[in-house]
VOKEDO-470938 format. One line per field, with one value per residue (C-alpha): x, y, z; residue number from 1. Coordinates in nm, 2 decimals, always signed. Layout:
VOKEDO-470938
c1 (X;...)
c2 (Y;...)
c3 (Z;...)
pos (NUM;...)
***
This chain:
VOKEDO-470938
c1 (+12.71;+12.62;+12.24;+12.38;+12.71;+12.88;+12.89;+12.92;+12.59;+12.54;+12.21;+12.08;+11.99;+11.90;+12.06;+12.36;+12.55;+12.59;+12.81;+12.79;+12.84;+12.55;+12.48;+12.25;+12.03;+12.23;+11.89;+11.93;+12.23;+12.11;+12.07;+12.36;+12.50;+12.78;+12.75;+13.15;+13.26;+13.47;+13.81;+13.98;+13.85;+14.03;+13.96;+14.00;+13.94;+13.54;+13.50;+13.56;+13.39;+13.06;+13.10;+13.13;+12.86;+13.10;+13.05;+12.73;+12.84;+12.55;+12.22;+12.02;+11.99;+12.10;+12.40;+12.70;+12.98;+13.33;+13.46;+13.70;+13.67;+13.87;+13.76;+13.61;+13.36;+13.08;+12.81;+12.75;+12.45;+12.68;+12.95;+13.25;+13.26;+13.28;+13.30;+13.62;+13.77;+13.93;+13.81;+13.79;+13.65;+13.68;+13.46;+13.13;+12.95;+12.99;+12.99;+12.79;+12.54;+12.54;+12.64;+12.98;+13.32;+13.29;+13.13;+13.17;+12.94;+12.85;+12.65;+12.76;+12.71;+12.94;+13.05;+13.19;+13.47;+13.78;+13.98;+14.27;+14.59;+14.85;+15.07;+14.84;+14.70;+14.37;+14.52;+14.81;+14.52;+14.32;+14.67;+14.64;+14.28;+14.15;+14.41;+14.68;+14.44;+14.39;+14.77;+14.85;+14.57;+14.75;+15.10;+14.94;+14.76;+15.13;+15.29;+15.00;+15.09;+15.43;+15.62;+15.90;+16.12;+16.44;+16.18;+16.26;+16.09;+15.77;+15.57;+15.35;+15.14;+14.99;+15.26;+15.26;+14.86;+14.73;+14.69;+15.03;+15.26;+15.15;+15.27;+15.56;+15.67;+15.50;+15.67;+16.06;+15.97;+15.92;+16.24;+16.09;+16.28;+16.05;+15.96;+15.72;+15.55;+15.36;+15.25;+15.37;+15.70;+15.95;+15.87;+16.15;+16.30;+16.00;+15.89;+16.27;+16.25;+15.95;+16.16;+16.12;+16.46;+16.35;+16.08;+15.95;+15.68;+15.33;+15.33;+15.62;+15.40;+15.10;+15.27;+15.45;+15.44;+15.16;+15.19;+15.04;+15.33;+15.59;+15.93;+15.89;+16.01;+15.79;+15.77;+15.46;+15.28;+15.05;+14.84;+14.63;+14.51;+14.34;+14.23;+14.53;+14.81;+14.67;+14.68;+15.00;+15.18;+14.98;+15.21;+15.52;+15.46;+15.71;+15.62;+15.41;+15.40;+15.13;+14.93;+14.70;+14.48;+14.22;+14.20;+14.07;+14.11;+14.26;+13.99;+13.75;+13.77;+14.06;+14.16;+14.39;+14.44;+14.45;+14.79;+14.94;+14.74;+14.77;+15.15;+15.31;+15.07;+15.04;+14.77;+14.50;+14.39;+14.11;+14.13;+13.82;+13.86;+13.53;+13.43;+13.69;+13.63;+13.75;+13.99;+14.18;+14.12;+14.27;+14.57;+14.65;+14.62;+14.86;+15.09;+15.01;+15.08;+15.40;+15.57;+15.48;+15.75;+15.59;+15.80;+15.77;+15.37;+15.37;+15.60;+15.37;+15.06;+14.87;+14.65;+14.31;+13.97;+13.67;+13.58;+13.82;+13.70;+13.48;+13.73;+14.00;+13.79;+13.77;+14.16;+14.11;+13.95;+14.22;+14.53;+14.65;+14.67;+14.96;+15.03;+14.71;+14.48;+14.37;+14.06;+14.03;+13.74;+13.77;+14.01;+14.24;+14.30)
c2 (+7.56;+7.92;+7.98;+8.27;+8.29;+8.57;+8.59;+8.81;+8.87;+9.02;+9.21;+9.37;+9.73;+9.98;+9.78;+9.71;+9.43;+9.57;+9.34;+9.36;+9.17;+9.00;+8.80;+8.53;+8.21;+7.90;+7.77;+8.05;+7.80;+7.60;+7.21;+7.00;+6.66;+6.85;+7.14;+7.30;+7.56;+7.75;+7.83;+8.04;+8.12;+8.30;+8.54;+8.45;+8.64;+8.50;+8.61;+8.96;+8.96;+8.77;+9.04;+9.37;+9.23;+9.35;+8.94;+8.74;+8.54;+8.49;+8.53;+8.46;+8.71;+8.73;+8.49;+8.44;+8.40;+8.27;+7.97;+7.83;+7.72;+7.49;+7.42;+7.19;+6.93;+7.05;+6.77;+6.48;+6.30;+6.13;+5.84;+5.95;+6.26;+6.32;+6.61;+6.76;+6.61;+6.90;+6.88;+7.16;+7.27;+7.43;+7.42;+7.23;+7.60;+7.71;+8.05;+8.08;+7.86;+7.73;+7.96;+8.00;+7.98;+8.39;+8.27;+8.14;+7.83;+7.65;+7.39;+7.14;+6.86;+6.54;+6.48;+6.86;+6.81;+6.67;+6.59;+6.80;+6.66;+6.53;+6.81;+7.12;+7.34;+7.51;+7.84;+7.71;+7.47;+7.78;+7.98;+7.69;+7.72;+7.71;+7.89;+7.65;+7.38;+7.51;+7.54;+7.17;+7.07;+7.30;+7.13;+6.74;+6.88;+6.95;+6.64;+6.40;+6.56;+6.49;+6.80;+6.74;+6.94;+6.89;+6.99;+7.37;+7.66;+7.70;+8.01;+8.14;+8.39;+8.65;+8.47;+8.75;+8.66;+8.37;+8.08;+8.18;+8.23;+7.89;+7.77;+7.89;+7.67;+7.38;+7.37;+7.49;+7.20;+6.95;+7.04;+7.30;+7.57;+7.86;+8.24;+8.43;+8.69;+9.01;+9.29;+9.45;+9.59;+9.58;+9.19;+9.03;+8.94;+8.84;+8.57;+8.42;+8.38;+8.17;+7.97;+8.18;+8.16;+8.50;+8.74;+8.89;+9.15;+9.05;+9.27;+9.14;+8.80;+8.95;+9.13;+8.84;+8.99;+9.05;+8.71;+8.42;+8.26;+8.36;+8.26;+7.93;+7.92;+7.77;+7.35;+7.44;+7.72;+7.76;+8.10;+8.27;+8.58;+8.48;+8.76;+8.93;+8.72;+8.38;+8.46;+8.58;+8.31;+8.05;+8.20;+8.10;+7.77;+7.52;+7.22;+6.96;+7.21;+7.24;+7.55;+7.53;+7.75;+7.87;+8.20;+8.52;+8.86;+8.98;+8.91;+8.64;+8.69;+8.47;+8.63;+8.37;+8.16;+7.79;+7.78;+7.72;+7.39;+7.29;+7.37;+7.34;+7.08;+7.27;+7.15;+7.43;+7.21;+7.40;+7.34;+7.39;+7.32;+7.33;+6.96;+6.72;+6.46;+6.35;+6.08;+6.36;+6.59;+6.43;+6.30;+6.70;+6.74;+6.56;+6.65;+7.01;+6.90;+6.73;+6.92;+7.33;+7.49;+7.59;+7.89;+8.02;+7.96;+8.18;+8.45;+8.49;+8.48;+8.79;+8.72;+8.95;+8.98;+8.90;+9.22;+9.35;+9.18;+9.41;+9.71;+9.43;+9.28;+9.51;+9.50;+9.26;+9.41;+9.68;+9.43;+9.52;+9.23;+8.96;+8.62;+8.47;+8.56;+8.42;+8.51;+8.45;+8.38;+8.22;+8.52;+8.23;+8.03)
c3 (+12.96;+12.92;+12.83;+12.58;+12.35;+12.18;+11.79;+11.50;+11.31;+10.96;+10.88;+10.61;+10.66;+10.40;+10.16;+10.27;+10.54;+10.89;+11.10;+11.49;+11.84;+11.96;+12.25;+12.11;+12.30;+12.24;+12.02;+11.76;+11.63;+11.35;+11.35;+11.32;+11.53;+11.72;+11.94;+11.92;+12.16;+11.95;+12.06;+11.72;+11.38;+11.08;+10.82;+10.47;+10.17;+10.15;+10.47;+10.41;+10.11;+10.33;+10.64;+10.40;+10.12;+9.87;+9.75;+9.79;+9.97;+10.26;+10.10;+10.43;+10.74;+11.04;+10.96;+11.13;+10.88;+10.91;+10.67;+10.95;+11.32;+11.53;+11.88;+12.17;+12.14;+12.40;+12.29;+11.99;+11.91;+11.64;+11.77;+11.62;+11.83;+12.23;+12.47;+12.50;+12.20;+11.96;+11.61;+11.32;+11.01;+10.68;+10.40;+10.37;+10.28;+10.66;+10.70;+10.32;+10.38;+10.76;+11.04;+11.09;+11.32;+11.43;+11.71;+12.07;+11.96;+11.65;+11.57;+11.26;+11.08;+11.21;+10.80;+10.84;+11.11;+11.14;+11.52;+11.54;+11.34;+11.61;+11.64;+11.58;+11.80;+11.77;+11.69;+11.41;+11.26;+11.21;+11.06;+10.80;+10.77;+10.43;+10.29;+10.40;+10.28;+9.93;+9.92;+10.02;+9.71;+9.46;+9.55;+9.52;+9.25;+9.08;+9.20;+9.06;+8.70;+8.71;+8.82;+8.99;+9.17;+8.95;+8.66;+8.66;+8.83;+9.00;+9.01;+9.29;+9.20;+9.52;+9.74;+10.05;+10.06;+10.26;+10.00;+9.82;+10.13;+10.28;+9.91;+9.88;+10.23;+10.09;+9.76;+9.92;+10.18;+9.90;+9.73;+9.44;+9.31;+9.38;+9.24;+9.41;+9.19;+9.42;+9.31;+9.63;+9.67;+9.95;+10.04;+9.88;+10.22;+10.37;+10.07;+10.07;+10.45;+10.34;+10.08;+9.75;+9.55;+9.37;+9.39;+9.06;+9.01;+8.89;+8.62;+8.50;+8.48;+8.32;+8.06;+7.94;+7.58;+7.30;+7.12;+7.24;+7.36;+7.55;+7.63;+7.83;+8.20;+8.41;+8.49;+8.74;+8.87;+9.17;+9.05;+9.35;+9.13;+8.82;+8.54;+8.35;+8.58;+8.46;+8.13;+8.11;+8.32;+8.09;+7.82;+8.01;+8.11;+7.99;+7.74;+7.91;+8.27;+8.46;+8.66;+8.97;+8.98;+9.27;+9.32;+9.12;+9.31;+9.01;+8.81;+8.71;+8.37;+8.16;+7.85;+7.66;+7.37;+7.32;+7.20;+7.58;+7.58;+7.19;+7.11;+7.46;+7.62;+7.94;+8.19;+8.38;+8.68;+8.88;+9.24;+9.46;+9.85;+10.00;+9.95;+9.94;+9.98;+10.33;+10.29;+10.04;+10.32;+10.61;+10.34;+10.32;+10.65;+10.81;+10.55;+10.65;+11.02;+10.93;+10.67;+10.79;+11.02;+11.29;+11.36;+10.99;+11.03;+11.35;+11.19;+10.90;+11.11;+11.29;+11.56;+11.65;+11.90;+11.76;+11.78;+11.58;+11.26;+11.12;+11.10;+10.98;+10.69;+10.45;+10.44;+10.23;+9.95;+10.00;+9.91;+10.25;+10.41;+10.44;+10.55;+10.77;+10.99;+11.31;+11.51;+11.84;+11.94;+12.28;+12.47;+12.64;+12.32)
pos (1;2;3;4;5;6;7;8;9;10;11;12;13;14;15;16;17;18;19;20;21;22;23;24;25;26;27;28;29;30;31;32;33;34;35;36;37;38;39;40;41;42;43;44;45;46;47;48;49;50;51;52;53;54;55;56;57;58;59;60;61;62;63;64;65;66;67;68;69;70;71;72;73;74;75;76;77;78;79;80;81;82;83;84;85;86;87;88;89;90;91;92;93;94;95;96;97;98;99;100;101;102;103;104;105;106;107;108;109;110;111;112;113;114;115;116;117;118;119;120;121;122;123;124;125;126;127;128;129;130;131;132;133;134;135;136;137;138;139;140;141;142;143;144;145;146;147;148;149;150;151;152;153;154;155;156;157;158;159;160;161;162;163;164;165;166;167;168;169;170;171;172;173;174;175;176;177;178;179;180;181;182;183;184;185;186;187;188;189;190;191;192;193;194;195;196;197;198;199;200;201;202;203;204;205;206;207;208;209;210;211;212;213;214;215;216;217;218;219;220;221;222;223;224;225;226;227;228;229;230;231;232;233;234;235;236;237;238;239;240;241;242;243;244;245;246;247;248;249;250;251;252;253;254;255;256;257;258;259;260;261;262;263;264;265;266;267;268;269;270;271;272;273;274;275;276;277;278;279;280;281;282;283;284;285;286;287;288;289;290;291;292;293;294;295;296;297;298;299;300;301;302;303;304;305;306;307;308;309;310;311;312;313;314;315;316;317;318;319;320;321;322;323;324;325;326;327;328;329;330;331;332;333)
***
């Protein structure tokens, strides 16, 4: 093994978070049971907002970020892991906490990783990623409070993102009736390639009327956005339905009433990926392995260099990315 590795570092200068490519001695890594050679990463939304420091996210420098990794077992001190076997992560407060998959190495925990689901490669496990994984928790979130697919319609809300476009082929897989709502026009294709029955603007869902109800439509709803968008598909939930919510790059703030929950008996479920439990997580995941098209997964997944991530992160934070991400960090993966 190389005495050196390549990786992405964040600094602090002036102020502000500077990222760059670094060679780096192999005992910079931090501890951890399982030495990984890392063959692809991704970039999610935390990521970008970790590598610009437009979120504070990392609070420790130099840091090497990235959520996400999937790669090769180099060495184990723990049992349940030999060389060479594929495994990957997500969550567990890598790349926030504990140095990250935008590297050619890292070093984790054993409790963090997970052998690769029969059926995935490194680079699709990573186009799941924790965006994928969020997804499969908002759809068993939905199924373990009753909706059903014969119920009525489901909304997604930021469906072209990575969370929401992963949901909307989970939820057309398991038989739901599906709108996707974007606030991005000329996608409509795109999203019913995916399995949305109808595309409607996200405006349309946020300004769901003054009162605090409005007409009822939705049995379910996976919501993405948060802010504004919550609030106003909350109106529009259906008696008894219920919404999964994880996400709030629309806003963190939720302006509502209680009528929603009082008069209609709709159900807010939260839904928080980073530590699930295990069993829950590898449940999800081989759902994710079985029940994901692979060719949809590709066609809604871009692929980039490692050193391309700094230009590509602040994308982000732009609205201008789609679909997922994939980093690769090992140039033959």
């Amino acid at each position: 093994m190389a005495e050196r590795f390549e990786a992405l570092v964040l600094h602090q200068e002036d102020g502000r978070t500077v990222a760059r490519l670094e060679s780096l001695p192999v005992d910079a890594l931090p501890e951890g049971e399982v030495l990984v050679e890392v063959l692809c990463s991704t970039l999610n939304y935390k990521d970008a907002l970790a590598i610009t420091g437009a979120g504070k996210i990392v609070r420790s420098f130099p840091f090497v970020p990235g959520i996400d990794l999937a790669g090769r077992v180099v060495a184990s001190s723990d049992p349940r892991f030999r060389p060479s076997e594929l495994v990957f992560s997500t969550g567990w407060g890598v790349g926030e906490r504990h140095w990250g998959g935008l590297a050619r190495l890292a070093r984790l925990k054993a409790d963090w990783l997970q052998r690769l689901p029969e059926g995935l490669t490194p680079r699709r496990a990573m186009a799941i990623g924790t965006a994928g994984f969020t997804a499969m928790l908002c759809v068993v979130a939905l199924e373990e409070q009753g909706v059903r697919p014969g119920d009525g319609e489901v909304l997604v809300t930021g469906a072209v993102g990575g969370v929401g476009s992963v949901a909307v082929m989970l939820l057309a897989r398991a038989g739901f009736t599906v709108v996707a709502a974007t606030g991005r026009p000329g996608l409509e294709e795109r999203l019913k390639e995916l399995g949305a029955s109808a595309v409607v603007d996200r405006r349309e869902v946020a300004e769901s009327g003054k009162g605090p109800l409005a007409s009822a439509r939705w049995a379910g709803a996976v919501d993405t956005v948060g802010g504004p968008v919550l609030a106003g598909l909350l109106k529009a939930v259906r008696y008894r339905g219920v919404v999964a919510a994880c996400g709030n790059a629309g806003g963190a703030e939720l302006h509502t009433t209680v009528f929603p929950f009082i008069l209609r008996g709709v159900r807010l479920i939260g839904i928080e990926s980073s530590v699930t439990p295990m069993p829950e997580r590898e449940a999800a995941w081989a759902r994710l392995a079985r029940d994901l098209d692979p060719a949809r997964l590709d066609a809604l997944t871009s692929v980039i260099e490692l050193a391309d991530v700094p230009a590509i992160a602040p994308r982000f934070l732009e609205g201008k990315v789609e679909g997922r991400i994939v980093v690769r960090v090992d140039p033959t993966a």
